[in-house]
C-alpha positions in Angstrom: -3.6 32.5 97.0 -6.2 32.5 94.5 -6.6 29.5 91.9 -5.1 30.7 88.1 -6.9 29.6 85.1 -5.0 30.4 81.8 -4.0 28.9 78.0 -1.0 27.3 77.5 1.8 24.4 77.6 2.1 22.9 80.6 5.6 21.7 80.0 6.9 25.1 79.8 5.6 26.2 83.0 8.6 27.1 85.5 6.7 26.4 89.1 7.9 23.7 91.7 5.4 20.8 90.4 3.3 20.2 87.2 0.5 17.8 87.3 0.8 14.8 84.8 -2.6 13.3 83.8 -1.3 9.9 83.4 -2.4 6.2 82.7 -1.6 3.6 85.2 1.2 1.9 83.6 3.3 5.5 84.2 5.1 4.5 80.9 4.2 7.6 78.9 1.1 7.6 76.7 -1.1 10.4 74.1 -2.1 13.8 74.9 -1.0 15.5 78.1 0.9 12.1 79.4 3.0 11.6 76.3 4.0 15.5 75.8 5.4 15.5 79.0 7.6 12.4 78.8 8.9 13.7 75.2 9.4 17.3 76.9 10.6 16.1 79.7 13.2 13.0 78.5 14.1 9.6 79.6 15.1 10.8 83.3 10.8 10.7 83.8 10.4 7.3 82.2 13.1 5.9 84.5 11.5 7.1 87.4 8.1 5.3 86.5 9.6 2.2 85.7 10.9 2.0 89.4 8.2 3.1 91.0 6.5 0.3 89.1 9.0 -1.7 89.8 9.3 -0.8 93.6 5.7 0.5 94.9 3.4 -0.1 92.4 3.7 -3.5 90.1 0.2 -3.4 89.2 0.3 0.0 87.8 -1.0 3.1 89.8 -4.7 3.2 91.2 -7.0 5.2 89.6 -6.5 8.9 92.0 -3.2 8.0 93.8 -0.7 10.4 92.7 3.0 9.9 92.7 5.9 11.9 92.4 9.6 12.1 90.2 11.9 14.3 88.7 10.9 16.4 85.9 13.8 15.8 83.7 14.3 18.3 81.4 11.0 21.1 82.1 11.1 23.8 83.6 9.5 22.9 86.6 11.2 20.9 89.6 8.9 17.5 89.9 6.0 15.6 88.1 3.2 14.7 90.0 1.4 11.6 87.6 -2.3 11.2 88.9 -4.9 8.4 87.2 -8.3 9.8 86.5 -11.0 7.9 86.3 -12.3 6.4 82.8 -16.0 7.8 82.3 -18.2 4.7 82.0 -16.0 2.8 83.7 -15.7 4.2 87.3 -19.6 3.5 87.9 -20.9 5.3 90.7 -17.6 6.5 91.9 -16.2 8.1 89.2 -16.6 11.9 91.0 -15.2 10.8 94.0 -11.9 9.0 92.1 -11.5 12.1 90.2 -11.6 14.4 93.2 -8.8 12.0 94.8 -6.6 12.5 91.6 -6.6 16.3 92.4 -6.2 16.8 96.3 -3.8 13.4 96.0 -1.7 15.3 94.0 -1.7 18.5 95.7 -1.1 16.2 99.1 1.6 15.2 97.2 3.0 18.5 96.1 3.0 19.3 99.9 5.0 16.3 100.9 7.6 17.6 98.0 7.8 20.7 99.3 6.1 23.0 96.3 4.1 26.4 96.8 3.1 26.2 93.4 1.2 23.5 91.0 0.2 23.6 87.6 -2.8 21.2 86.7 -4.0 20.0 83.0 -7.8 18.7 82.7 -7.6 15.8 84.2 -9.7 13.0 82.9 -11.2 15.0 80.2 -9.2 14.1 77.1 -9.6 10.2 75.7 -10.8 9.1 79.4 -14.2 10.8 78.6 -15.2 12.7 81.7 -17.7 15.5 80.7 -15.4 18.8 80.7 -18.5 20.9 82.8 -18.6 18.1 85.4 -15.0 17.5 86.2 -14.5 21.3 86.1 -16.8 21.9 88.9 -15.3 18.7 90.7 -11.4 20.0 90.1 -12.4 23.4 91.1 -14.1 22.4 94.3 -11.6 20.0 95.4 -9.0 22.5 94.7 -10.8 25.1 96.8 -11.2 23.6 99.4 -7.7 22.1 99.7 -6.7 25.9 99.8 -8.5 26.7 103.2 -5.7 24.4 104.2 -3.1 25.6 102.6 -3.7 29.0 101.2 -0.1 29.5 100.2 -0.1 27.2 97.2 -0.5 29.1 94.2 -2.4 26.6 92.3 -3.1 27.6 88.2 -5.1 25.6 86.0 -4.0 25.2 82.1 -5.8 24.5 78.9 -4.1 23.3 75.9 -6.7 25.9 74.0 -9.0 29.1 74.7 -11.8 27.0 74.3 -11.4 24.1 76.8 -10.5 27.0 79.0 -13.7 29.3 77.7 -15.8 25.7 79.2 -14.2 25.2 82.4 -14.9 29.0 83.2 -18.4 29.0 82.5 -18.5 25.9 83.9 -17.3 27.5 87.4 -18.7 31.0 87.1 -21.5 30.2 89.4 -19.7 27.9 91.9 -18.5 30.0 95.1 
């Protein structure tokens, strides 16, 4: 399946897993974090609080991705990935980034899902150059799909121009 690139809210999307750009705590947070928790309604929150409680005390690591319910959306389950802070990931910061993205499709995969919506991860108040973590998010993502070409995977931009940047930012990559 080819890789969807497109404008809109991610917590209105009706596909079997959305893609939750979240902080480590998994208690909810600004931008894409906190508009799906408010979207999607307590039932998320509960879920983070015992996988904090259960597998991950300490918080999530920066490109694990885990799993729950997605309460109230349209979509069946929330993936929550950490991306890495820009400046604070030192020399690693591509490779955590490209972790956040295939963890999360592994993850969507384990679930069950043919379908996966992703925001920018990283992009936002973390700081990661948009260009750079397009290229890395759209590689990743490719090549996860020689693998399993019958995810439909779409990426989604909160405006026309973060989109506009991540598609020039990819027009040459093949």
């Amino acid at each position: 399946m080819p890789i969807h690139i497109k404008t809109g809210d991610i917590t209105k999307e009706r596909v079997c897993a959305i893609v939750n750009a979240a902080n480590s705590s998994l208690m909810g947070g600004g931008g894409v974090d906190g508009a799906i928790h408010r979207a999607g309604g307590p039932a998320i929150l509960e879920e983070c609080k015992e996988i904090r409680r259960t597998t991950y005390p300490d918080g999530l690591p920066t490109g694990e991705a885990v799993a729950t319910t997605a309460g109230n959306l349209p979509a069946k389950f929330v993936i929550h990935t950490v991306g890495p802070i820009w400046g604070r990931c030192g020399d690693r910061c591509e490779e955590l980034l490209a972790n956040a993205y295939r963890n999360s499709l592994q993850e969507a995969v384990k679930l069950g899902c043919d379908s996966v919506v992703f925001p920018a991860i990283s992009t936002g108040v973390y700081g990661f150059p948009a260009e750079r973590a397009a290229k890395i998010a759209y590689r990743t993502v490719q090549e996860f799909l020689k693998e399993h070409p019958q995810m439909d995977v779409v990426f989604i931009f909160h405006s026309d121009r973060s989109r506009q940047i991540f598609e020039s930012a990819i027009a040459n990559l093949s």
